[in-house]
N, CA and C atoms as a LAMMPS dump frame, in Angstrom:
ITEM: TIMESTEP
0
ITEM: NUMBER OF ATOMS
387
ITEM: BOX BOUNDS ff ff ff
-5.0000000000000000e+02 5.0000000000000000e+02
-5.0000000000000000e+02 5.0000000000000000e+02
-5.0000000000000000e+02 5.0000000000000000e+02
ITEM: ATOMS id mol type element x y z
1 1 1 N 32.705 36.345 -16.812
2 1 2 C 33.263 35.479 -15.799
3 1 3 C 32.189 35.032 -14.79
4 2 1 N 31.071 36.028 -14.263
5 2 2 C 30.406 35.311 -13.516
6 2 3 C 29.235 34.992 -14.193
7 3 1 N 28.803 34.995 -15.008
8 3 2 C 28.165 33.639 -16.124
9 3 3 C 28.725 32.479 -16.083
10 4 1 N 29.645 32.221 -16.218
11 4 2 C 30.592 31.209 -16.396
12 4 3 C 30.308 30.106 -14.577
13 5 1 N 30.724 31.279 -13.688
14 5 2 C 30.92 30.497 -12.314
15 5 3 C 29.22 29.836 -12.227
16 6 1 N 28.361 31.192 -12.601
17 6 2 C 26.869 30.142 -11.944
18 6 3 C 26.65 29.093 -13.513
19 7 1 N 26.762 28.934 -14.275
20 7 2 C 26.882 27.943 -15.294
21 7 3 C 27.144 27.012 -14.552
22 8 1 N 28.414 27.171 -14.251
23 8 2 C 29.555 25.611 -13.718
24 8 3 C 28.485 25.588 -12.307
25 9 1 N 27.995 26.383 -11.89
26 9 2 C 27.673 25.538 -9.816
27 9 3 C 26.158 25.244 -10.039
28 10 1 N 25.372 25.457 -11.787
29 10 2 C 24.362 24.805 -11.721
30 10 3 C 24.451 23.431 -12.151
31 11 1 N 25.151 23.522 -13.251
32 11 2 C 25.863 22.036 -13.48
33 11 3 C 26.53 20.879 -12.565
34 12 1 N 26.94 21.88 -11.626
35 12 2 C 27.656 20.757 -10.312
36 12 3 C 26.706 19.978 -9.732
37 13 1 N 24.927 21.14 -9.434
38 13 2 C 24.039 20.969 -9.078
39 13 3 C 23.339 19.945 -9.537
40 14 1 N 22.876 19.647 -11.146
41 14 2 C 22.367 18.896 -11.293
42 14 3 C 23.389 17.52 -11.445
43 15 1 N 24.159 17.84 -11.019
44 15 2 C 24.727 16.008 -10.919
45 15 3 C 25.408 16.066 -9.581
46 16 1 N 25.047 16.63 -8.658
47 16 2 C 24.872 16.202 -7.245
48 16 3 C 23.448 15.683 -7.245
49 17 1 N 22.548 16.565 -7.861
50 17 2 C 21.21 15.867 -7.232
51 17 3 C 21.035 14.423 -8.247
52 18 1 N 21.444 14.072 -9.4
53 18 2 C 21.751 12.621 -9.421
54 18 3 C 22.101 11.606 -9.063
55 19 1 N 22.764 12.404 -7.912
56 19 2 C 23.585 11.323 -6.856
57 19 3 C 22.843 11.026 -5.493
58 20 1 N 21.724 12.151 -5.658
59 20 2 C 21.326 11.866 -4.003
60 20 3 C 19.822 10.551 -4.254
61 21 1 N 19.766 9.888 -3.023
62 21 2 C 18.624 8.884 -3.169
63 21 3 C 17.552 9.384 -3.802
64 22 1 N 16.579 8.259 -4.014
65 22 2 C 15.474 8.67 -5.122
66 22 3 C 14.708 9.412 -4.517
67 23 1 N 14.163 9.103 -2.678
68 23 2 C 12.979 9.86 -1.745
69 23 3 C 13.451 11.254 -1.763
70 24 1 N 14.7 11.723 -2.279
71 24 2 C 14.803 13.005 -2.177
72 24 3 C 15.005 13.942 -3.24
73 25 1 N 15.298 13.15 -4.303
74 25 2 C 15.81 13.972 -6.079
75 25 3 C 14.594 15.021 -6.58
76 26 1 N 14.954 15.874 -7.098
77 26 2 C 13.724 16.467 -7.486
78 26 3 C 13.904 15.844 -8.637
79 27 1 N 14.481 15.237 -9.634
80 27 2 C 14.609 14.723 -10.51
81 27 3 C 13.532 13.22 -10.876
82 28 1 N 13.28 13.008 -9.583
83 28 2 C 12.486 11.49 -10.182
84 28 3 C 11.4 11.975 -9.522
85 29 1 N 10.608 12.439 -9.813
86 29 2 C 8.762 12.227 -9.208
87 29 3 C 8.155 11.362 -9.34
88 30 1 N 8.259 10.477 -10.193
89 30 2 C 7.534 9.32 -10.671
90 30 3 C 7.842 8.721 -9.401
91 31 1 N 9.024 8.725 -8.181
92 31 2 C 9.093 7.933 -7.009
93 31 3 C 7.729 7.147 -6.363
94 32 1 N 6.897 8.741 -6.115
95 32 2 C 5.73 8.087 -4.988
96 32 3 C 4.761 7.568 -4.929
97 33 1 N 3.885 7.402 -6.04
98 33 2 C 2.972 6.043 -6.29
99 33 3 C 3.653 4.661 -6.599
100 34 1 N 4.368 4.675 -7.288
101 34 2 C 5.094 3.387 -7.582
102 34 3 C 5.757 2.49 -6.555
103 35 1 N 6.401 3.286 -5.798
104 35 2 C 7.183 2.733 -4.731
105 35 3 C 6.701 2.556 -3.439
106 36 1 N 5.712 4.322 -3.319
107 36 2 C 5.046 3.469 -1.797
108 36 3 C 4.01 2.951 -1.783
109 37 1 N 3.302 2.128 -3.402
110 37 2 C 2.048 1.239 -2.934
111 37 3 C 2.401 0.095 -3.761
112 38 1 N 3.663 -0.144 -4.007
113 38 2 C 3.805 -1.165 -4.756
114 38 3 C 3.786 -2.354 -3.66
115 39 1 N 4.899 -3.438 -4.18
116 39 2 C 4.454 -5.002 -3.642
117 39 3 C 5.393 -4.953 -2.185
118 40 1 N 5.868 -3.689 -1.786
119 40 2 C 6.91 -3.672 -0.767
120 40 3 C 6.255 -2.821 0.571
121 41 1 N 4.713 -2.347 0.262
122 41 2 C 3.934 -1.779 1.125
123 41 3 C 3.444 -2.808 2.36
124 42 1 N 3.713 -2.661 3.041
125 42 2 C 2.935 -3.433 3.844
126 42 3 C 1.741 -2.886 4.814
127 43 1 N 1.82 -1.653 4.875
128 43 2 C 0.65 -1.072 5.523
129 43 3 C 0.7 0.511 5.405
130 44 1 N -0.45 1.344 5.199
131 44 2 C -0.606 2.724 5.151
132 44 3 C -1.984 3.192 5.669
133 45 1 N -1.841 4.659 5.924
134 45 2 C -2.758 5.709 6.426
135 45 3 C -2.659 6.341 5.281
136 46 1 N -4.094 6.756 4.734
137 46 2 C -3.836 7.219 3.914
138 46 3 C -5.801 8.48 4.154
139 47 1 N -5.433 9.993 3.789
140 47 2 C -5.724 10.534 4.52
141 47 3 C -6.201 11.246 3.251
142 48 1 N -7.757 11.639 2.721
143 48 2 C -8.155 12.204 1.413
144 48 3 C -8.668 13.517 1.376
145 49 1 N -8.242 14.675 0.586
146 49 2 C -9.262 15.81 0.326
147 49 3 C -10.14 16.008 1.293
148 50 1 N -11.117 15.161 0.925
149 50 2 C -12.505 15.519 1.622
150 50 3 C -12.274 15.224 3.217
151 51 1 N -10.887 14.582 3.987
152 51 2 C -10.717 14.127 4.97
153 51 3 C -11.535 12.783 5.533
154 52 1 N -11.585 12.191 4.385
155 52 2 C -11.814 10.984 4.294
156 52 3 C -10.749 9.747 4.485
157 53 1 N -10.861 8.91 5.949
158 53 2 C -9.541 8.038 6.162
159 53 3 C -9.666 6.975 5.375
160 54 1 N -8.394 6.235 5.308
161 54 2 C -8.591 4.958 4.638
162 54 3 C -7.549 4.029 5.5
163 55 1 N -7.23 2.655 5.356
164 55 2 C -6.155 2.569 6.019
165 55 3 C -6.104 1.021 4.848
166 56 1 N -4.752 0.668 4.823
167 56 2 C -4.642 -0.212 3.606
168 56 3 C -3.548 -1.297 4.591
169 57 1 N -3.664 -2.295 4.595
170 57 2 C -2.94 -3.302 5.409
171 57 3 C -2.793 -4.815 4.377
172 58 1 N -1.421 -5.097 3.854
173 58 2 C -1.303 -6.241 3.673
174 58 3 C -0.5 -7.32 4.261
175 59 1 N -0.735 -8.763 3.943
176 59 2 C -0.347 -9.513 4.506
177 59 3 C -0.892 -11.027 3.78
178 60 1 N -0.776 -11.987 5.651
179 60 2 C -1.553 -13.097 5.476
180 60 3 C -2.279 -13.633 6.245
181 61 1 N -3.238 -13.739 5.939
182 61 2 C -4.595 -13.981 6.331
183 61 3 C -4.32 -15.263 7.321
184 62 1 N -4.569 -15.095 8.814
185 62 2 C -4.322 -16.076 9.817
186 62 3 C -5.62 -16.746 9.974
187 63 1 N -6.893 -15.489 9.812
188 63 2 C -8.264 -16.448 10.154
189 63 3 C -9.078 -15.476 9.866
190 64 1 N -9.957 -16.013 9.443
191 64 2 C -11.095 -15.683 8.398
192 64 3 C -12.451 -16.163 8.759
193 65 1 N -13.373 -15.698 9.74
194 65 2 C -14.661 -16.029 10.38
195 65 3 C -15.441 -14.947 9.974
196 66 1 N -16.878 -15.272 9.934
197 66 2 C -18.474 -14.301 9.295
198 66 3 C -17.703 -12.821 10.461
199 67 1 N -17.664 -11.904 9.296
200 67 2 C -17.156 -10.552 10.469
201 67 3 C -15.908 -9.989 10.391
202 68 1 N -14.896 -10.843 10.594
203 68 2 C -13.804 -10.703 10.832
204 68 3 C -12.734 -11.135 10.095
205 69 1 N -11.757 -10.709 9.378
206 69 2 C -10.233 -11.702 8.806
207 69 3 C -9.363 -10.941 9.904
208 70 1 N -8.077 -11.62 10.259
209 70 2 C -6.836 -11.259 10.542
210 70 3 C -5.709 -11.526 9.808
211 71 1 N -5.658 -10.25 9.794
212 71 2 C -3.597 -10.2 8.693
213 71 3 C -2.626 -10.218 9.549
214 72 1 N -2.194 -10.994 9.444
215 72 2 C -0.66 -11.126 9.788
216 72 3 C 1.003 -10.162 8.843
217 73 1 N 0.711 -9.371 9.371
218 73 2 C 2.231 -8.32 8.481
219 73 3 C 3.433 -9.066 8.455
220 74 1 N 4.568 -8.53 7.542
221 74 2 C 5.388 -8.862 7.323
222 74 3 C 6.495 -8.241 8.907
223 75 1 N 6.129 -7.088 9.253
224 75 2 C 6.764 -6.637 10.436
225 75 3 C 6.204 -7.423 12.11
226 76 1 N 5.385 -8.235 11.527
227 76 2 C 4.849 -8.855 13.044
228 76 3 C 3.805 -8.662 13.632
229 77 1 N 3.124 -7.476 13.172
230 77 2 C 1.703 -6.976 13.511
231 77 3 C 0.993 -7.606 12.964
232 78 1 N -0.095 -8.13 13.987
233 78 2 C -1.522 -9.269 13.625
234 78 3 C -2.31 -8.081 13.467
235 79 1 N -3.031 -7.652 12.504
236 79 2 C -4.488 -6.848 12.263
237 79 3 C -5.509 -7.565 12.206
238 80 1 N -6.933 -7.534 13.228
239 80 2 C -8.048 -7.693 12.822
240 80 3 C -8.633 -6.948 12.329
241 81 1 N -9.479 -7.073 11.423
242 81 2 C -10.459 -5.842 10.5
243 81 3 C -11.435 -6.84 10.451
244 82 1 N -12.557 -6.242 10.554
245 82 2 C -14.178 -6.42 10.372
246 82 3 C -14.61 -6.546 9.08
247 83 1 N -15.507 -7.642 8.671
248 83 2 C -15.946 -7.194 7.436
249 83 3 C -17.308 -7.21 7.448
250 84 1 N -17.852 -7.082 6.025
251 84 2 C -19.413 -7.34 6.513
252 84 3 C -19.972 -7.492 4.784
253 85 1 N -20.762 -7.783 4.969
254 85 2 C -21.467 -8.439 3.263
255 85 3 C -21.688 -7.2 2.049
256 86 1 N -21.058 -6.149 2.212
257 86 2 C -20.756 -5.299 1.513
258 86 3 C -19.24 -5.191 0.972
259 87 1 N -18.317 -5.751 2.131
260 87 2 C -17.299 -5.957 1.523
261 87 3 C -16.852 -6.576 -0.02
262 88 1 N -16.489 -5.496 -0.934
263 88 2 C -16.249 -6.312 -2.029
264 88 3 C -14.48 -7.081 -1.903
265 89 1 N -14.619 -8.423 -2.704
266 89 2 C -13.593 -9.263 -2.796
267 89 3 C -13.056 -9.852 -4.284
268 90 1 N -12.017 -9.638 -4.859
269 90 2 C -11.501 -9.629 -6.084
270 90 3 C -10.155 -10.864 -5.683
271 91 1 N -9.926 -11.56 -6.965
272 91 2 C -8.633 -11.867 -6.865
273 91 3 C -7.968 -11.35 -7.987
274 92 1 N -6.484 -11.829 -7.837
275 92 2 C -5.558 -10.731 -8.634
276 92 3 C -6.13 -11.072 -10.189
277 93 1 N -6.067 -9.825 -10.807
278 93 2 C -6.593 -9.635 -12.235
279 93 3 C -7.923 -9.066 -12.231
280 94 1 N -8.445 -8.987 -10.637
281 94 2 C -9.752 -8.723 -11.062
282 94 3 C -10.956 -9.26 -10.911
283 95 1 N -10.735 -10.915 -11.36
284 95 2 C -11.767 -11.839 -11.164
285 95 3 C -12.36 -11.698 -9.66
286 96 1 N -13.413 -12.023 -9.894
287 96 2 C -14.091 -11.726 -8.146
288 96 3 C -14.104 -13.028 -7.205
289 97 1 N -14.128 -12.855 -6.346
290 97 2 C -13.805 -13.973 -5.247
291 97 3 C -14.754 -13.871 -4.132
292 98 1 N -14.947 -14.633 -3.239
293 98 2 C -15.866 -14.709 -2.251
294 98 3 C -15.153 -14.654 -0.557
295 99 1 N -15.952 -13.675 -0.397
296 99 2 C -15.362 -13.557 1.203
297 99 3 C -14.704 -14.789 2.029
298 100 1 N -15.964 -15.517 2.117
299 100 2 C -15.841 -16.633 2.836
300 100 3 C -14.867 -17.51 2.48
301 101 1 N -14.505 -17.431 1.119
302 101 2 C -13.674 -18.633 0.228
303 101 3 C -12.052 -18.265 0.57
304 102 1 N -12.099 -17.214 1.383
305 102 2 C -10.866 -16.736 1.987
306 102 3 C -9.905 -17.29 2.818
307 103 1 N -8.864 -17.988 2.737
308 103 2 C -8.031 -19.151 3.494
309 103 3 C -7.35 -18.524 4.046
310 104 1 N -6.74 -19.16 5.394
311 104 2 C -5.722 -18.375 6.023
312 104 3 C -4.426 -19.219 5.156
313 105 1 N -3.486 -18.122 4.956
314 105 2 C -2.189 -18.792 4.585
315 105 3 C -2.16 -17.951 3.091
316 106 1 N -3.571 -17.222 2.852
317 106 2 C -3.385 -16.434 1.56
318 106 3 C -2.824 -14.973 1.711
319 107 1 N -2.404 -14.134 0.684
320 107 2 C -2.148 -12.885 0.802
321 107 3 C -2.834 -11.817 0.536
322 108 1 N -3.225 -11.035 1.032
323 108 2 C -4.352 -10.307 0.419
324 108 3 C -4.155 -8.705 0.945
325 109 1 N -4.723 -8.116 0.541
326 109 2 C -4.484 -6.293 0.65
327 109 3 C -5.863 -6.158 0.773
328 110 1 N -6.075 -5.15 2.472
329 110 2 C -7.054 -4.759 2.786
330 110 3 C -7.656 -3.585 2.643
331 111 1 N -8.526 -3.064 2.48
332 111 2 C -8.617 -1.582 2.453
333 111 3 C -9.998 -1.07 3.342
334 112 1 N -9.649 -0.453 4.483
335 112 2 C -10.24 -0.647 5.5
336 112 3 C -10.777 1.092 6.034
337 113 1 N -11.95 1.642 6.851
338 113 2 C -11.787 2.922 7.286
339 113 3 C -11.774 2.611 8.619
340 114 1 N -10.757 3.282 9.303
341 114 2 C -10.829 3.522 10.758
342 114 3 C -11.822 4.37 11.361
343 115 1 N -12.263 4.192 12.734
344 115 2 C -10.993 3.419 13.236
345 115 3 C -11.399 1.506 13.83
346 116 1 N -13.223 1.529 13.161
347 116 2 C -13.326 0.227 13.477
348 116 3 C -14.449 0.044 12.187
349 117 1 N -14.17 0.906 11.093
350 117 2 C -15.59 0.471 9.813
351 117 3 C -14.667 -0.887 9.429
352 118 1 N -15.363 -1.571 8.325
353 118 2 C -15.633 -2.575 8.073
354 118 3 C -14.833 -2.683 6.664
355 119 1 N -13.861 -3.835 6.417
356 119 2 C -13.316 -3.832 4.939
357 119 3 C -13.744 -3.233 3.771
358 120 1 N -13.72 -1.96 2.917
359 120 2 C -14.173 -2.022 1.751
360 120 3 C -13.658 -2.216 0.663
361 121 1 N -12.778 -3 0.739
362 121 2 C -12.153 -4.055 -0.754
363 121 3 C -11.29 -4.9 0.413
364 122 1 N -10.986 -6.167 -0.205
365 122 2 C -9.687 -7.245 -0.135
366 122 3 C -9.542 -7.529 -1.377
367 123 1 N -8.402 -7.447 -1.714
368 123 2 C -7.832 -8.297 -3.094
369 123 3 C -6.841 -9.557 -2.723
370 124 1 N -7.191 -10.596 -3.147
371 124 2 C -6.239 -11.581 -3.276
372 124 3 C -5.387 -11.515 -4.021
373 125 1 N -3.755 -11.374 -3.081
374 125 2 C -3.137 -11.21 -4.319
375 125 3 C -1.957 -12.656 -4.465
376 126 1 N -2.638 -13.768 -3.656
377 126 2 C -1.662 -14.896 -3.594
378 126 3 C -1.942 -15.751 -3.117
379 127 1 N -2.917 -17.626 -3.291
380 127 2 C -3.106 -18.319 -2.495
381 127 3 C -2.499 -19.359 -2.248
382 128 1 N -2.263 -19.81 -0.895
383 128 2 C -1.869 -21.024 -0.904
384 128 3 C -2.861 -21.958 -0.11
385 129 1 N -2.434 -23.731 -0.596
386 129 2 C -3.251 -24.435 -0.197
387 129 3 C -3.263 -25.003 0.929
């Protein structure tokens, strides 16, 4: 009989936790790369092993001068970030792109170290004319 009861309240268990959201299931791990750096990210801290910062900001590019781009977020926050001729620049797929050739009105994902180093990647991931 009490085989039976913890049988049935592990079973209850795993289909309660089917029911609960994905940020919390132990059931889906696959959640946290996928979801928090996919196309719905708009900005992160992101904090490494070696305690190495990073900080990742996307958006659209309001202005783009020798030094400097500003992103414009989807939440309203204008970011300036610094760049400098080390900055590497890709557009989506890969192909490489040129700093300067950078328009405001495009979308792009920054990847930046705080709390004032200098871009080390932008990817274009969307231009308009």
């Amino acid at each position: 009989m009490r085989q039976r009861r913890f049988l049935l309240a592990a079973a209850l268990a795993l289909v309660a936790l089917a029911f609960v959201p994905a940020g919390l299931a132990l059931l889906q791990p696959r959640v946290t790369v996928a979801s928090l750096f996919g196309k719905n990210m708009m900005r992160a801290d992101v904090t490494m092993n070696s305690g190495m910062e990073w900080r990742v900001d996307r958006g659209t590019v309001v202005s783009n001068v020798p030094g400097l781009i500003t992103v414009h977020e989807t939440d309203g926050r204008v970011q300036p970030i610094t760049t400098s001729s080390s900055t590497k620049v890709t557009a989506k797929g890969g192909n490489p792109a040129t700093l300067s050739g950078i328009k405001p009105g495009w979308h792009v994902l920054v990847i930046w170290a705080p709390p004032s180093g200098p871009a080390d990647s932008i990817v274009v991931e969307k231009r308009h004319s």
